[in-house]
Structure formats: structure tokens, C-alpha cells
C-alpha positions in Angstrom: 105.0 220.8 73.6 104.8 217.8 71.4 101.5 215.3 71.4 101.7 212.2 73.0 99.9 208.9 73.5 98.4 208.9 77.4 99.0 205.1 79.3 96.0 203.1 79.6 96.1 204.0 83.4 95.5 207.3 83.4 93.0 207.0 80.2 91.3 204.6 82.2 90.6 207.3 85.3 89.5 209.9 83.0 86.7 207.3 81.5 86.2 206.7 85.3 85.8 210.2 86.1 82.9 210.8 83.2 81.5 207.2 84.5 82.1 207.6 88.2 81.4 210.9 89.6 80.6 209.0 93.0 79.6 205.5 94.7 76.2 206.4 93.8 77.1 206.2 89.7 79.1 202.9 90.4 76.3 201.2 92.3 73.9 202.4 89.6 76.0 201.0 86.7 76.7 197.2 88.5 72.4 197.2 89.2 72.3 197.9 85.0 74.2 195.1 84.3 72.2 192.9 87.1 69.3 193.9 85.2 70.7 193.6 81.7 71.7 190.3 82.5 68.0 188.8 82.9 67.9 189.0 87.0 65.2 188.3 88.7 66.4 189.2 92.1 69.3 191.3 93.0 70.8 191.8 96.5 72.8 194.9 97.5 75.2 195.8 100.5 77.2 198.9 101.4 79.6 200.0 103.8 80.3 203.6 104.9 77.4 205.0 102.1 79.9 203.0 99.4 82.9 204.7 99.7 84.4 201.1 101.3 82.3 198.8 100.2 79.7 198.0 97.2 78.7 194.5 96.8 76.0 193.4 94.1 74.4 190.5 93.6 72.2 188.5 91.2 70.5 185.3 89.8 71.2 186.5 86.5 72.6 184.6 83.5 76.2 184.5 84.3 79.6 185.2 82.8 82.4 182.1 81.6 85.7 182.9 82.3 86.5 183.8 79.1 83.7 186.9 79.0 84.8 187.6 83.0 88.2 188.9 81.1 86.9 190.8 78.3 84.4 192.4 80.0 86.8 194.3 82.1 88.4 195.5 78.9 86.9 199.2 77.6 84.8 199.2 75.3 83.9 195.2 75.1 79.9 194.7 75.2 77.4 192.2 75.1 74.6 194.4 74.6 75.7 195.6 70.9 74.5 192.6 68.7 75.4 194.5 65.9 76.3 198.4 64.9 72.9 200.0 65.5 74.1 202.1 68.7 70.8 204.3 67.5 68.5 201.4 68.8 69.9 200.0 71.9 66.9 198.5 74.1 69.6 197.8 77.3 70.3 199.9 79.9 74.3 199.8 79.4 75.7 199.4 76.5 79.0 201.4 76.4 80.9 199.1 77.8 83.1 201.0 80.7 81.5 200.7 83.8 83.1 198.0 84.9 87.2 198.5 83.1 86.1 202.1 84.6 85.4 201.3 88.2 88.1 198.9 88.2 90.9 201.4 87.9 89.6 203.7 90.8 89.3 200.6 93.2 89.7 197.1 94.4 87.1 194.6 92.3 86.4 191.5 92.9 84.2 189.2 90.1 82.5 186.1 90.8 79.9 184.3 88.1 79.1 181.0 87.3 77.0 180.4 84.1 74.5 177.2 85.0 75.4 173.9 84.3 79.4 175.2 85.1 81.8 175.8 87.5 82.3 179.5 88.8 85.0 181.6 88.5 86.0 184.6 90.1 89.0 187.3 88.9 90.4 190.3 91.4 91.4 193.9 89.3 93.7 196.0 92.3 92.8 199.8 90.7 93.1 198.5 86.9 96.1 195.9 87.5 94.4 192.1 87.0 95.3 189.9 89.4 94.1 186.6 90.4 92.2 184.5 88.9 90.5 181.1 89.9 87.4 178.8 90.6 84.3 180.2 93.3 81.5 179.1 94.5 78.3 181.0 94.1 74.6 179.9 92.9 74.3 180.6 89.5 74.6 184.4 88.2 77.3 187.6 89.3 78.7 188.8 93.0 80.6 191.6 92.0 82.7 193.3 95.0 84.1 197.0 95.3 86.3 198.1 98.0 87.9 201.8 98.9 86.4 203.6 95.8 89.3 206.2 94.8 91.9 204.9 97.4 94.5 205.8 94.9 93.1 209.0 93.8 93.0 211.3 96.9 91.9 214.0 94.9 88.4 212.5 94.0 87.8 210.6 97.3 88.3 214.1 99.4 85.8 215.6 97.4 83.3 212.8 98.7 80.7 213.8 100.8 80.1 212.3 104.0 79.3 209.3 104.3 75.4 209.2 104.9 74.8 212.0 101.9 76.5 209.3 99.5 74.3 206.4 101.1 71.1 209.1 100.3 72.1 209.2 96.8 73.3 205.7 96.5 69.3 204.9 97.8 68.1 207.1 95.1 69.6 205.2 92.4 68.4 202.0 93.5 65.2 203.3 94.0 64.1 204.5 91.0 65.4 201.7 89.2 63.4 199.2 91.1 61.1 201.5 90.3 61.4 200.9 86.9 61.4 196.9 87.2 58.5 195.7 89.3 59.3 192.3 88.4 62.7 192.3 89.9 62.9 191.8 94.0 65.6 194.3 95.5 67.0 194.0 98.6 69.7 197.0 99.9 71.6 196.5 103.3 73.9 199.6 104.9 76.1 198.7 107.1 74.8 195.6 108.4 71.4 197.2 108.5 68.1 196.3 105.8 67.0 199.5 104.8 65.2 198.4 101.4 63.4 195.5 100.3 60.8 194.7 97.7 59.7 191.7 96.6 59.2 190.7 92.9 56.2 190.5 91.1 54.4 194.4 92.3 52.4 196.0 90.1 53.5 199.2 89.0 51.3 201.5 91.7 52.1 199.1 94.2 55.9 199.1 93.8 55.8 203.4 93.0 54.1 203.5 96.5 56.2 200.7 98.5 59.5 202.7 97.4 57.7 206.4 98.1 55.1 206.6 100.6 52.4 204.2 101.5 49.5 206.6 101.5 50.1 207.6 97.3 47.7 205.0 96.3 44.9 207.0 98.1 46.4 210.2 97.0 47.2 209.8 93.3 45.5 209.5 90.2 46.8 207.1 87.1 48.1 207.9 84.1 47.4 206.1 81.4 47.6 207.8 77.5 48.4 206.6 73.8 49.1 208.8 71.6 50.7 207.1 68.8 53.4 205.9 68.4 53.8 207.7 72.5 52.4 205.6 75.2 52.8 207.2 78.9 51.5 205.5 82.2 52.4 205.9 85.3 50.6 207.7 88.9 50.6 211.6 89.4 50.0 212.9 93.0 47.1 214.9 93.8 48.2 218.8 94.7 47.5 218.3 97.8 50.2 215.7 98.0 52.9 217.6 97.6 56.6 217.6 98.8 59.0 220.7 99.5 61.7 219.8 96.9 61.6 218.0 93.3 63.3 215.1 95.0 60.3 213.2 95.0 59.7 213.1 90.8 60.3 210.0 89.2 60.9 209.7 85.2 61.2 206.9 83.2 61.9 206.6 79.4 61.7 202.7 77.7 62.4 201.9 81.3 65.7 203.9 82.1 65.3 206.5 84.6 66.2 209.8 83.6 66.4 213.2 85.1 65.7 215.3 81.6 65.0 218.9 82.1 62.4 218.8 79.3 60.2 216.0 81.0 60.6 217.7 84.5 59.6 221.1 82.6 56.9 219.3 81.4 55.6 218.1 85.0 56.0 221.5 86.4 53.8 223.1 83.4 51.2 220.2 84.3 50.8 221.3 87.6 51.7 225.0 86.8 48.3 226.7 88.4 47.6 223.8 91.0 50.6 224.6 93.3 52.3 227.2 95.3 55.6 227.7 93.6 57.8 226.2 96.6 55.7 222.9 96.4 56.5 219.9 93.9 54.4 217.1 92.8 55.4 213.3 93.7 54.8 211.4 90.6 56.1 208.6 88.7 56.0 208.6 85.3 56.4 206.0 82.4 57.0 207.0 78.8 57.4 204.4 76.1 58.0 205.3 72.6 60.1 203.3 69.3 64.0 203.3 69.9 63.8 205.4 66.8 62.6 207.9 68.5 65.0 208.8 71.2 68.6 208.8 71.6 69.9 207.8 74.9 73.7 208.2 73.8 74.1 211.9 74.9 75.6 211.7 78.3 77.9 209.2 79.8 75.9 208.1 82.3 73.3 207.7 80.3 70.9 210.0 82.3 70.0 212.0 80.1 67.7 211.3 76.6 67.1 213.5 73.5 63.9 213.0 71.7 63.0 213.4 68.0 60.0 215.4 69.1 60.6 216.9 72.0 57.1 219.2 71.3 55.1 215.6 71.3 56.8 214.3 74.2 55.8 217.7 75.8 52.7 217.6 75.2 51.4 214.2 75.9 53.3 214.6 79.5 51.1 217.8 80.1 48.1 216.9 78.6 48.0 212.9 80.4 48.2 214.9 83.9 45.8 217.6 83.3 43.3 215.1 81.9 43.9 212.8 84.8 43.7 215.4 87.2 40.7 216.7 85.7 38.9 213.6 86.0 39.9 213.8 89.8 37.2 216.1 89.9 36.9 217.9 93.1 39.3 215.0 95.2 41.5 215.9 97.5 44.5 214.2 99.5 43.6 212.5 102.5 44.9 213.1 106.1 45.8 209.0 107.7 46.6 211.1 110.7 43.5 213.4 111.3 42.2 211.5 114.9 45.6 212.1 116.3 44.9 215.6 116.9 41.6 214.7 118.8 41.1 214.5 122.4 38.8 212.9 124.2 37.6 214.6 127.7 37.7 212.3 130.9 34.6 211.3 132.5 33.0 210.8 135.9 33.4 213.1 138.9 37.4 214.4 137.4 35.8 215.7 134.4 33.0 217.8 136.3 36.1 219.1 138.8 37.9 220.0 135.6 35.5 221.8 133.8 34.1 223.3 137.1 37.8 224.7 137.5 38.1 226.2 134.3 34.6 227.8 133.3 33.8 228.7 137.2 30.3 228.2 136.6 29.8 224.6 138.3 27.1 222.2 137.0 26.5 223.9 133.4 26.8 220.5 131.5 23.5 219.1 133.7 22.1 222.1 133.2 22.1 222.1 129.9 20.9 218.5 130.0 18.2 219.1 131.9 17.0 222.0 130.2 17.1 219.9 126.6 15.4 217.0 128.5 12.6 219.0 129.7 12.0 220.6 126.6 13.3 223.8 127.5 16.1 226.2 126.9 19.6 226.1 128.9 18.9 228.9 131.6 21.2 231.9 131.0 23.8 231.7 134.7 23.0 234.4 137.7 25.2 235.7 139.2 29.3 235.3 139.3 30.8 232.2 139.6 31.8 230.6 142.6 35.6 231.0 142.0 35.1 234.8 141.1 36.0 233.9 137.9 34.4 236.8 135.3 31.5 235.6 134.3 32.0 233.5 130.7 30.7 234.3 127.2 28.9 231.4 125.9 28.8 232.4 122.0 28.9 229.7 120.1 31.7 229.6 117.6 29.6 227.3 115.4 26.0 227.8 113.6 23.7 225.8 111.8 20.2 226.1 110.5 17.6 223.6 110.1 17.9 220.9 107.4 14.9 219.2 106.6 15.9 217.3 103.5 17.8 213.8 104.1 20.9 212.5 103.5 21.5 212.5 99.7 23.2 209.2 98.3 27.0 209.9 98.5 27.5 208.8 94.4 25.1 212.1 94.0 26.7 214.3 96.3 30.2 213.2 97.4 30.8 216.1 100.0 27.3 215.5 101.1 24.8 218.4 102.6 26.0 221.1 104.7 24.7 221.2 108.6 26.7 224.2 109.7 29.5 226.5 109.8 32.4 226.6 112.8 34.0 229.8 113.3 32.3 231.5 110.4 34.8 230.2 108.2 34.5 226.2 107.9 31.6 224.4 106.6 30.7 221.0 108.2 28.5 218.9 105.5 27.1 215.2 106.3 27.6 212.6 103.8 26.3 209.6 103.7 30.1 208.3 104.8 31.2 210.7 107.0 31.9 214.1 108.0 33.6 216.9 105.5 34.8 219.8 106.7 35.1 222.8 104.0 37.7 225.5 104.4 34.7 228.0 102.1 37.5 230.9 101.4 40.1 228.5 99.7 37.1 226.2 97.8 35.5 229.5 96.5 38.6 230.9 95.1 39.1 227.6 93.0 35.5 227.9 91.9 36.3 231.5 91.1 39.1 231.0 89.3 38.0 227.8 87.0 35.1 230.2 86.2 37.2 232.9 85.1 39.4 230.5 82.9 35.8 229.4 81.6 35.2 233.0 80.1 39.0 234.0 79.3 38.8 230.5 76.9 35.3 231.8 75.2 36.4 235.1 75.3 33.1 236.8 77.1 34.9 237.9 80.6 32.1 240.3 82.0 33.8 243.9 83.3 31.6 245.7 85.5 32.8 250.2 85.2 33.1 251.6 88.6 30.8 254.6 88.8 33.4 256.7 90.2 37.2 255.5 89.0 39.5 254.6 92.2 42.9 256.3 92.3 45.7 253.7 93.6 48.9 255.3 94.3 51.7 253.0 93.5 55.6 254.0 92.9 56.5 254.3 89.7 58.6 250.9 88.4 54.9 248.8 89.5 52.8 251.6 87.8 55.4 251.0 84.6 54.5 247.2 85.2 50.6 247.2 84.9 50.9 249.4 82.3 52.9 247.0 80.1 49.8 244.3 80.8 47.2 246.5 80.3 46.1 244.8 77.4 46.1 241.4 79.2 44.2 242.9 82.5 41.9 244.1 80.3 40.8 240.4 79.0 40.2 239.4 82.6 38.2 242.2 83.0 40.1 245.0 84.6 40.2 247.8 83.1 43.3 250.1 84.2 44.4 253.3 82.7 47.9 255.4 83.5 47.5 258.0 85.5 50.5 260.3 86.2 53.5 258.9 86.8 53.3 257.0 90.3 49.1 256.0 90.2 46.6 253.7 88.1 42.9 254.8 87.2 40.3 251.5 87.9 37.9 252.0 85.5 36.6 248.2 85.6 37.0 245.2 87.6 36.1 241.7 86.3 32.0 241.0 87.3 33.0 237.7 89.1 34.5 239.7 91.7 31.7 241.7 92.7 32.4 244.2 95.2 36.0 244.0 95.4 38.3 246.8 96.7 40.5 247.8 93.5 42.8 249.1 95.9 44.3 245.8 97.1 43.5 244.1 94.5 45.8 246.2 92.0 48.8 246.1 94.4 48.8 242.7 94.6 48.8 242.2 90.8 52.0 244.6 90.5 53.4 242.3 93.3 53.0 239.5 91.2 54.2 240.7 88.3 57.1 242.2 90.0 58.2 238.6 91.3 57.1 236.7 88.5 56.2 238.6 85.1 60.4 237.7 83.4 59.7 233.9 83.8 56.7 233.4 82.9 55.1 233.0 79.6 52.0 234.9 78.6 49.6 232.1 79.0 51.3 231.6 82.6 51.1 235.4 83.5 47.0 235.2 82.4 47.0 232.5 84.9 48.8 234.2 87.9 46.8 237.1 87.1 43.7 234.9 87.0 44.9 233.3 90.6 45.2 236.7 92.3 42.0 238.1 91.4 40.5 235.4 91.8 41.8 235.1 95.6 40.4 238.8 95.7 36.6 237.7 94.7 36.2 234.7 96.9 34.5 234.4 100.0 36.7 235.1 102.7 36.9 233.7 105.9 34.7 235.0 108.7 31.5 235.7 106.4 28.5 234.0 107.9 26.7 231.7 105.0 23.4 230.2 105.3 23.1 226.8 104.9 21.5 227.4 101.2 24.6 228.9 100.1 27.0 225.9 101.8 25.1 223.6 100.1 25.8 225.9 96.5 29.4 226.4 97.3 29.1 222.2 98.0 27.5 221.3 94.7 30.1 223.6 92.6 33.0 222.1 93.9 31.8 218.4 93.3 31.3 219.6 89.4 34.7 221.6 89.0 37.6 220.3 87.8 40.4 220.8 90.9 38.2 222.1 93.3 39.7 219.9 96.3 42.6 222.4 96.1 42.7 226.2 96.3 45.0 227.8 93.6 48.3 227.4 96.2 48.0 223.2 96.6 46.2 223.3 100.0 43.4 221.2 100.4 39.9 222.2 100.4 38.4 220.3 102.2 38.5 216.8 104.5 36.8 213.9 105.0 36.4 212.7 108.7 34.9 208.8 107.7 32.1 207.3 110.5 34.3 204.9 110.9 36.8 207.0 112.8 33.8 208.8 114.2 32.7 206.0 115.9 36.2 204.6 116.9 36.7 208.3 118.5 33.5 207.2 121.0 35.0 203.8 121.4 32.2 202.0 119.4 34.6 200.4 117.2 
């Protein structure tokens, strides 16, 4: 078969089909060029999630006539001054967006340059049409109907039309993200579903386009490391989202979605969060156009740096430092008081709660008793309904506390006054109450300690005076005996015995008196689910996690108010300590102002 020349239609639908892979892609290329052309405000409307209809507007500088026509030419560009493609500082500069989505659809052009008349051209699926004079403020309308009406074999490949409305939302999203100063406004089918005025500060527009509680739930970023500047806000652990959706990445302003940057945000939060949680961040990088080429992918989406290890690095190491300066802070819950009930009062409430304990009266009892000085008198005698007689064991305890409030700037979670259910600690500060889930906060502390003696090399072992036997099957056995050596640095000290059991000779001194027994299978379970993907610094720290988990005070261990007030001062000194070593929070903060609006004073 001989070679031959393809027509400019067909060349111009396979530059469409690297451009436009979807409405999404169009809409994000016609919102480049807004930008690109200086606008301060741009105005968007879809029909049916952009498959019919893409309209964008904007106040920008304008097109003459004369530009209108070459710019739906391939490969004609304003943003190319001169030849240095290796230092482009716009967000298009290809130059076949528009000659691209003109020859999959019906395109409409309207600009007017101030101080002239506007002008407006029509392109029916790459064949120009009419031309003539519009009217329209200064700046571009640009109008896209039936996207791949001609081409029925991209256009049933769509997907419906609210998944390409999802994605065109995305891609507006993130790059109003990435211009504060630019007001967007997006409207779906006759319907506002996006608007943001110009002027926001960075925070304020990363929150108005996320979630509204991520300025109380974040920590910023802010790092220079010449010639690398990053900024941006980083959610705390315990602001976490199910899927990666929610990571925003930004290089000299573009958005990107680069697999080393989002590598470099998952090895940030690596030991913070339970593997099926993701981080919500927004994060800036800045760095000289020599440093970065952003001509490797079509859709320009993708970047390639000249020091990728760098770029790494200052990603990882701005979080960790910001985090770690977070101290023991943990996200906080806007919606805790919903789940509180208030109890009716006058004569209902005493026929309620005569109803349900059988034993009527009790509440004045216990009044008068505390009146009078006295104790509550124990009940004689069943109750009138014939009811069993209740248990009145009190799920909470405390212990006298003679010393006063500290000042919250010394203590933050404040001093303990009790513990509910033997496995929450409830601590007045000088703000409010905190409640303290004590198993997950003492497996933080556990673990930070450990990582403390693993970095100066001095992890304590404490020998078993008899070894413990644990039977395993063979393939885990194989397992721990391939990490022997790196058990051993954490402490435990295992040794191959037969072919389907491990000897326990040692087991880290942080731990105490932990059963080897559970401990050990739940190591080979990690390593069995883990071990192939992970790194050996990341397989110290999973190790490290488990164990730690192991040696921590587990729920339903009575403390005394001394060792609340330990576990309390700990946390307020270690880094990370307001989440356990899966993301959850460790503990909450109830303030007096919602105490007081739950008693109606406020």
C-alpha cells in the first residue's frame, strides 16, 4: 500500500482526539485561553454536562477579525513570542484547541477588542462559515454545540450526562483554584452550581471550592528551598476523604495530575493514614521555567521536572514539617451537638423516666440526698411496675482534682476529670470539654516513641524468661524470617523454629507485657498484605504501627486521674498525636460555647 497525504478533515479529528477526549478537555482548554487572555472574570454555561452545549465567556483582551481567523488555523499562537517552547509561562500554547474542537462540533466566536466593533465567525465541524459584526462588551463568547455530532463513534463512548458535568466541574475547579484573582461563575442547565468571586485569598478560595470547614482543619504550607518555592494548605489526617479525588496540584499555576507529585503526597502522609483514606490538600509549586517541561502530553496535564528528587523532596518534607508543627491538633467535628439530646422536663419527663427505670422518684431522691448532705439511698424493694430491679453502676469515674484549671496556652487538652466507660477520658480546659479516646492517643505516643529510638538506634529489647512458641503456617513463618533482621531493630527478637513456628525470644521494652502471640501474627499479616510494595523505611514503619497498636493502652483499662493527666501532657508535646496511626482522631473538643447553647444559655 502506497503512502499518502491524509485531508485536513480527518488530520484535524485526530489532533481533536489527543486534544479532546471529552467535554471536560474542551471546556478546560476555552477557560486556558479566558485566562491567557488577561480575564478577570469568566462566565460558564453547559447543557446536558457539555455534550450540547459549552458556552465561555470573558472580559478578557479580545480578538480583531483578522486574529478570529487565524486562530482557528492549527498550529497559529499568540502565546509563542518567539521559539523558546522550553520556557512558555501560558497555560496554552500549542495552538489546537480551538482548530481542534472546531472539527468535532458547531463553534460559534464572538470578540470585540476595546475601542472596536465586534465580530463574530461560525466553524460547522471544521468548515468556516459565516462571518460578520456582534455585539458583546469587550472580550470573547465562544459557543460549542453537539460535541462529536459527526463522529458517532466518539460521542457513544460518552458517559452520561451528569458523569461528564462531574468532570467538566473538576476542571473548572481546580483552575479557579489556581487563579484566586479571577471570579468564576458555572451554570448547568439553567441552574448556578459554582460561583466565586474575584479577589480570594488562596485558603479562602481552596476552601470556597472544597469544603468550608478546611480552614479549621488544615495547616499551611509555606517552604523555599531555592530556586523551589511550595505553598499551599494540607489537611489534617483526620480530614480525610475516601478517594484521591480531593488532591489538588499545581505547577507555575497549571493544574496537573503528575504521578510523582501525587507519590509525593501519599509518602507525606505515609504513617498518618489508613491506606483506604486520602488527604485533601492543595498544593502550589513554583519553580524557573527552566526547570520543568510542560510539553509532554497534549493536554498539557502532565509536567517533567529536571529534578524530580528535589521536587520530591521539598513536597514531603513542607507537609511533614507543617504537620509536625500541628502538634497534637486534630480535625474538628461542626456537627458534634447534633447527636445530643436534650431530655423533656416537668411532669412528662418524671412519667418517662418512671416508665423506663420502674423505680419512681429516683431523680429527687438523689437530690435530696445531695442536698442534705447525704448519700443517694440504695432502692428497697422491686419496683412498682415489676420491672427487675436496675443496676445503677456508673459507666463513668472520676477522682478528686484539687488543682485548678491550667491556662489553656499551657495545656491545650486541659486536666483530666474522669473517665466514661473505662475507655474515654474527659479533661476540662479552660475552653471547653475534650474528650480522649486513651487507646488510639497511646498508640500514637507509642509509636512516635519507638521511631524516637529506631532514629538513635537504642530500641530497648526486653528477653522473655521462657521463649513463646507461635505456631504459624509455613509461607508467614518464611515471611518473618526474611525480616528478622529488621524486627530485630525494633526490638523483637524472633528465631526459626521448625518449619511452621517462630521462637520469641525478645519483644521491644515499650510494649511491656504484651502477648507475643498476637502480636507476631499480626506482623506476618502485615507483611503478607503489604511487605512487595513497600520500601524498607515504609515496612519499619508498618512494623512500628502494629506493635505499637499491641503496647498501648487498650480500651476498658481503668486509669487514674494521674495517669490521664500523663497520657494528656504527652500528646500536647508529640508531633501527630491528634491522630492514631490509621487517621482517626484522638480526641475532641466540645467548646463552652456549645455547652451552654446545649442548656439554652446562649
Amino acid at each position: 500500500m502506497s503512502i499518502r497525504r491524509l485531508p485536513s478533515h480527518l488530520v484535524n479529528r485526530i489532533a481533536a482526539g489527543e486534544v479532546v477526549e471529552r467535554p471536560a478537555s474542551a471546556l478546560k482548554e476555552l477557560v486556558e485561553n479566558a485566562i491567557d487572555a488577561g480575564a478577570r472574570r469568566i462566565a460558564i454555561r453547559l447543557g446536558a454536562g457539555g455534550t450540547e452545549l459549552i458556552e465561555v465567556a470573558d472580559d478578557g483582551c479580545g480578538m480583531t477579525p483578522d486574529d478570529m481567523r487565524l486562530a482557528i488555523e492549527r498550529h497559529a499562537t499568540s502565546k509563542l513570542p518567539d521559539d523558546a517552547i522550553d520556557q512558555v509561562a501560558t497555560l496554552g500554547f500549542r495552538g489546537e484547541a480551538l482548530p481542534s474542537i472546531a472539527s468535532v462540533a458547531r463553534m460559534r466566536i464572538e470578540s470585540r477588542v476595546r475601542g472596536a466593533d465586534g465580530w463574530a465567525l461560525d466553524i460547522d465541524n471544521g468548515a468556516v462559515g459565516r462571518e460578520g459584526p456582534a455585539a458583546l462588551p469587550p472580550g470573547t463568547r465562544i459557543r460549542v454545540e453537539a460535541l462529536f455530532e459527526r463522529v458517532p463513534a466518539r460521542r457513544k463512548f460518552l458517559r452520561s450526562a451528569r458523569a461528564e458535568y462531574a468532570a467538566c466541574l473538576d476542571a473548572v475547579r481546580r483552575l479557579a483554584m489556581a487563579r484566586p484573582d479571577i471570579g468564576f461563575t458555572l451554570d448547568h442547565d439553567g441552574r448556578t452550581t459554582l460561583t466565586v468571586p474575584p479577589g480570594d485569598s488562596r485558603p479562602g478560595r481552596v476552601a470556597a471550592l472544597t469544603d468550608r470547614d478546611l480552614p479549621a482543619n488544615s495547616i499551611a504550607i509555606d517552604l523555599v528551598r531555592d530556586p523551589l518555592v511550595l505553598g499551599g494548605v494540607a489537611g489534617l489526617p483526620t480530614f480525610s476523604r475516601g478517594v484521591a479525588d480531593h488532591q489538588y496540584l499545581f505547577v507555575n499555576g497549571r493544574p496537573v495530575k503528575d504521578r510523582l507529585l501525587a507519590g509525593a503526597v501519599r509518602g507525606a502522609y505515609a504513617d498518618l493514614l489508613a491506606r483506604d483514606r486520602h488527604p485533601l490538600v492543595a498544593l502550589f509549586l513554583d519553580l524557573p521555567l527552566t526547570e520543568v517541561d510542560v510539553n509532554v502530553h497534549p493536554a498539557k496535564t502532565e509536567v517533567r521536572f529536571r529534578d524530580p528528587a528535589a521536587v520530591r523532596g521539598l513536597i514531603v518534607g513542607g507537609i511533614r514539617r507543617a504537620l509536625d508543627a500541628a502538634g497534637h491538633q486534630s480535625a474538628r467535628a461542626p456537627s458534634i451537638l447534633s447527636g445530643w439530646q436534650t431530655g423533656p422536663a416537668g411532669p412528662a419527663a418524671a412519667a418517662v423516666h418512671d416508665a423506663v427505670t420502674g423505680w419512681p422518684g429516683r431523680d429527687q431522691m438523689a437530690l435530696d440526698g445531695l442536698a442534705g448532705g447525704g448519700m443517694m439511698p440504695a432502692p428497697s424493694g422491686p419496683p412498682a411496675s415489676g420491672l427487675p430491679a436496675p443496676v445503677w453502676a456508673p459507666l463513668g469515674r472520676a477522682e478528686p482534682a484539687f488543682a485548678p484549671v491550667p491556662q489553656a496556652l499551657r495545656h491545650p487538652l486541659g486536666v483530666a476529670r474522669g473517665q466514661v466507660a473505662a475507655t474515654y477520658i474527659v479533661a476540662e480546659a479552660e475552653d471547653g470539654l475534650v474528650l480522649v479516646d486513651q487507646h488510639a492517643a497511646h498508640e500514637r505516643l507509642v509509636l512516635e516513641r519507638m521511631r524516637r529510638a529506631t532514629a538513635e538506634g537504642r530500641v530497648a529489647a526486653q528477653a522473655l524468661l521462657l521463649p513463646e512458641v507461635v505456631e504459624l503456617d509455613e509461607p508467614a513463618c518464611d515471611r518473618l524470617e526474611a525480616r528478622a533482621a529488621e524486627l530485630a531493630a525494633l526490638g523483637l527478637e524472633l528465631e526459626r523454629f521448625g518449619p511452621a513456628a517462630m521462637l520469641v525470644r525478645a519483644t521491644p521494652a515499650l510494649l511491656g507485657t504484651e502477648d507475643p502471640q498476637a502480636l507476631v501474627r499480626d506482623l506476618a499479616d502485615d507483611l503478607a498484605a503489604f511487605d512487595a510494595a513497600l520500601s524498607l523505611a515504609e515496612r519499619l514503619d508498618a512494623i512500628a504501627a502494629t506493635m505499637a497498636c499491641h503496647g498501648s493502652v487498650r480500651a476498658g483499662r481503668s486509669l487514674s486521674v494521674a495517669e490521664m493527666n500523663a497520657l494528656l501532657r504527652e500528646m500536647e508535646i508529640t508531633p501527630h498525636s491528634g491522630q492514631c496511626n490509621h487517621g482517626r482522631p484522638t480526641w475532641v473538643k466540645l467548646s463552652m460555647t456549645d455547652v451552654e447553647k446545649l442548656f439554652g444559655r446562649k
